[in-house]
C-alpha positions as CSV (number, residue, x, y, z in Angstrom):
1,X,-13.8,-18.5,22.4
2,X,-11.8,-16.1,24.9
3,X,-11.6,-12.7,24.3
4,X,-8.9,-10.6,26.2
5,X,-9.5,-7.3,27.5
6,X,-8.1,-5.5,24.2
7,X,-10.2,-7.6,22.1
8,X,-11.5,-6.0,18.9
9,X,-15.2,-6.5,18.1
10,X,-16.6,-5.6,14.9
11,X,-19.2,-3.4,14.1
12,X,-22.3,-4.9,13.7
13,X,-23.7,-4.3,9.9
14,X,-27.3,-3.6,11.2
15,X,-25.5,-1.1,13.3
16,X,-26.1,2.3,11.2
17,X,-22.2,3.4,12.8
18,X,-21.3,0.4,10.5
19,X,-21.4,2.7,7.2
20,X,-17.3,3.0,7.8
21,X,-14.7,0.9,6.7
22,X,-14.5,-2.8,9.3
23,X,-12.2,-5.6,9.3
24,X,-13.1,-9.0,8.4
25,X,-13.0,-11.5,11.3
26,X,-9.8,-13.0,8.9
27,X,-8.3,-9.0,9.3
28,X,-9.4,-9.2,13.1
29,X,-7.3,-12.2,13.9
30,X,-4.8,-10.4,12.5
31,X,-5.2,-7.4,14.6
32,X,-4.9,-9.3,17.7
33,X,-1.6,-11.5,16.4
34,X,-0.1,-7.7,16.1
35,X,-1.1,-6.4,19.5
36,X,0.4,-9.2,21.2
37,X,3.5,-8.1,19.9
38,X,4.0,-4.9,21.6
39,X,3.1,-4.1,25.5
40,X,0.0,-3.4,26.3
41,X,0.2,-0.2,26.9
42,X,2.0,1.1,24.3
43,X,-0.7,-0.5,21.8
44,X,0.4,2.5,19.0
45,X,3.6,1.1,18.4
46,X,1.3,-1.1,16.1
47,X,0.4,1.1,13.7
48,X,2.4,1.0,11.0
49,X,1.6,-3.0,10.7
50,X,-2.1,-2.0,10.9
51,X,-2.0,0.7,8.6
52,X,-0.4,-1.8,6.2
53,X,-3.2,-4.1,7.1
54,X,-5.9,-1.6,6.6
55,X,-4.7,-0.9,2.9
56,X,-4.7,-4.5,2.0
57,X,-8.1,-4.7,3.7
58,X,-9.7,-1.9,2.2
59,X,-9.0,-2.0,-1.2
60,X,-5.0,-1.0,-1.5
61,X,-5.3,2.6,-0.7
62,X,-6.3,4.5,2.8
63,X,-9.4,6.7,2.5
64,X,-10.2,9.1,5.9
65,X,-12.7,6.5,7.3
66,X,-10.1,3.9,7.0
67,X,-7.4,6.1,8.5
68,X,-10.1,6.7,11.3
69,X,-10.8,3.1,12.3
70,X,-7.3,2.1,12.6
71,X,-7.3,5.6,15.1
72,X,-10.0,3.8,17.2
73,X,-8.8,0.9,17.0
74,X,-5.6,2.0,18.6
75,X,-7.2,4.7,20.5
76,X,-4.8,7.3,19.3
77,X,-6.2,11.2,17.8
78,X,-6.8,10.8,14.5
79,X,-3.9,13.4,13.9
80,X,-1.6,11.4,14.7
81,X,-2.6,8.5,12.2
82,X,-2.9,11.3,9.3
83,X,0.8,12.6,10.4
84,X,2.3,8.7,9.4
85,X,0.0,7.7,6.7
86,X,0.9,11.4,4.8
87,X,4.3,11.0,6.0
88,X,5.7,7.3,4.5
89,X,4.9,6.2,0.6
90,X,4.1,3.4,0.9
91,X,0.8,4.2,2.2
92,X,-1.8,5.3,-0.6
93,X,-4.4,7.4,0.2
94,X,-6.1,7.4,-3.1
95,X,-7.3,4.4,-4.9
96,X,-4.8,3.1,-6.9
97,X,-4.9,0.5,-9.8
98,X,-4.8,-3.2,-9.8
99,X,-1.2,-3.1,-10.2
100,X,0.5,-0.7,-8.6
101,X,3.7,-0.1,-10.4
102,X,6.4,1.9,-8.4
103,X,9.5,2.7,-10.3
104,X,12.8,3.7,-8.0
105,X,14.1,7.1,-9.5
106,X,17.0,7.6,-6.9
107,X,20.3,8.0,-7.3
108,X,21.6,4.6,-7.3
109,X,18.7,3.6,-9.7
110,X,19.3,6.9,-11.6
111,X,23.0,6.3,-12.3
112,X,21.5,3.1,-14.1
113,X,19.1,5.0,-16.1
114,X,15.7,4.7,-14.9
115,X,14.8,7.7,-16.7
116,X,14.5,5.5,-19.7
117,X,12.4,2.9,-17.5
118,X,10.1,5.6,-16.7
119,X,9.8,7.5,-20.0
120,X,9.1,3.7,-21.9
121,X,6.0,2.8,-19.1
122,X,4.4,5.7,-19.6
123,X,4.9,5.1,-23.1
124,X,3.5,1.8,-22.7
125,X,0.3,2.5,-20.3
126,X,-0.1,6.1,-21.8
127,X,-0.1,7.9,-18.3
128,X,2.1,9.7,-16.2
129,X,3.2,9.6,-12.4
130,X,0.5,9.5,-10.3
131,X,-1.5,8.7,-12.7
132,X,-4.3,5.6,-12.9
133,X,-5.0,3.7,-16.2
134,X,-8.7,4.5,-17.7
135,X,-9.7,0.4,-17.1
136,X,-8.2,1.7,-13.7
137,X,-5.6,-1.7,-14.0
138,X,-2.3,0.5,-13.8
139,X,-1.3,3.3,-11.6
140,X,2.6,4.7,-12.0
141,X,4.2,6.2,-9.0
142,X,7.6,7.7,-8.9
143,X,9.3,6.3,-5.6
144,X,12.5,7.0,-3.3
145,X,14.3,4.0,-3.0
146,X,12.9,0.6,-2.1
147,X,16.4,-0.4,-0.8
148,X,17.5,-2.8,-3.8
149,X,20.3,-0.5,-5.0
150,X,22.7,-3.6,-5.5
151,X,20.4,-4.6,-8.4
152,X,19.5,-1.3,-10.1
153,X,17.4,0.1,-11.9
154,X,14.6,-1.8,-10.2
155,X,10.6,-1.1,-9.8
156,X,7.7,-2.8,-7.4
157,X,4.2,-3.6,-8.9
158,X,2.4,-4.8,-5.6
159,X,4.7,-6.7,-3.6
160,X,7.1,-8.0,-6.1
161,X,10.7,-7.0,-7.1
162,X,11.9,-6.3,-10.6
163,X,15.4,-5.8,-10.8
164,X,18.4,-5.3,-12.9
165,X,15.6,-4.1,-15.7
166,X,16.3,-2.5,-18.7
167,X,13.3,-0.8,-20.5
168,X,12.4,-3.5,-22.8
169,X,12.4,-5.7,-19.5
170,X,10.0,-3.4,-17.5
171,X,7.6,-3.1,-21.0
172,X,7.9,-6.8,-21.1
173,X,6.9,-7.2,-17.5
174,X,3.6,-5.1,-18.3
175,X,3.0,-6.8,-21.3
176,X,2.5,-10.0,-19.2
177,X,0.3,-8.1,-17.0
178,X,-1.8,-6.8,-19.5
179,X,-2.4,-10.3,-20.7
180,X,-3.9,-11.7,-18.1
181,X,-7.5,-11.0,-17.7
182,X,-8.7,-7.6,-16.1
């Protein structure tokens, strides 16, 4: 296999440096498919799709380490990682649940009463915003919008959609998820 000069090499694990957080060769594939798509030397333009990467890598959430690696892996200053991962939501950077469950509080999801949403999921899961289920299967998150006004009230668990919900339709969603196996 050819390797090109910005080719990413992972850390050996007998290497004691290897303690932090590494992609998988899968993960470092990917790495490479996202350089490609920016100039080489402007190599931090990637970092939002490597950050997103890095969270799906590591576990759904960024810890410091993680944040880190992606730093030296673009060869930016930590800082300036830490100043886009604290700055966008849609970044964790605390371990979050199995399913992630973001409900949209603004306005447009508002005027279509996603108080009620809110109030009946932390009903149902018995935790607030911010807040991780004991079995650590749920964690609740308030969000800005996730740009689905047109079918409000709406909330993301993971990477999927619910729309036009009512609160019997958002307990009903986490009733499904709560039946299948932990």
């Amino acid at each position: 296999m050819t390797t090109s000069m910005n080719a990413i090499t992972p850390v050996s694990e007998d290497d004691p440096a290897a303690a932090g957080p590494c992609f998988s060769q899968a993960a470092l594939q990917q790495v490479e498919q996202i350089f490609r798509r920016y100039p080489a030397d402007q190599r931090r333009s990637a970092l939002l799709p490597l950050l997103h990467l890095a969270q799906r890598e590591f576990g759904g959430w960024l810890s410091r380490q993680a944040l880190d690696y992606v730093a030296g892996l673009i060869g930016l200053a930590p800082i300036r990682v830490y100043e886009v991962a604290t700055f966008y939501t849609m970044y964790n950077l605390k371990p979050v649940g199995r399913y992630h469950v973001q409900v949209c509080t603004n306005i447009s999801c508002w005027l279509c009463n996603s108080d009620a949403i809110a109030q009946a999921l932390q009903h149902k899961l018995g935790i607030g915003f911010a807040e991780t289920t004991p079995d650590q299967r749920f964690t609740l998150t308030e969000v800005e919008c996730l740009g689905a006004c047109v079918n409000a009230p709406m909330m993301q668990i993971n990477d999927d959609y619910y729309e036009n919900l009512t609160p019997e339709t958002a307990v009903a969603v986490i009733d499904q998820m709560m039946e299948v196996s932990p």
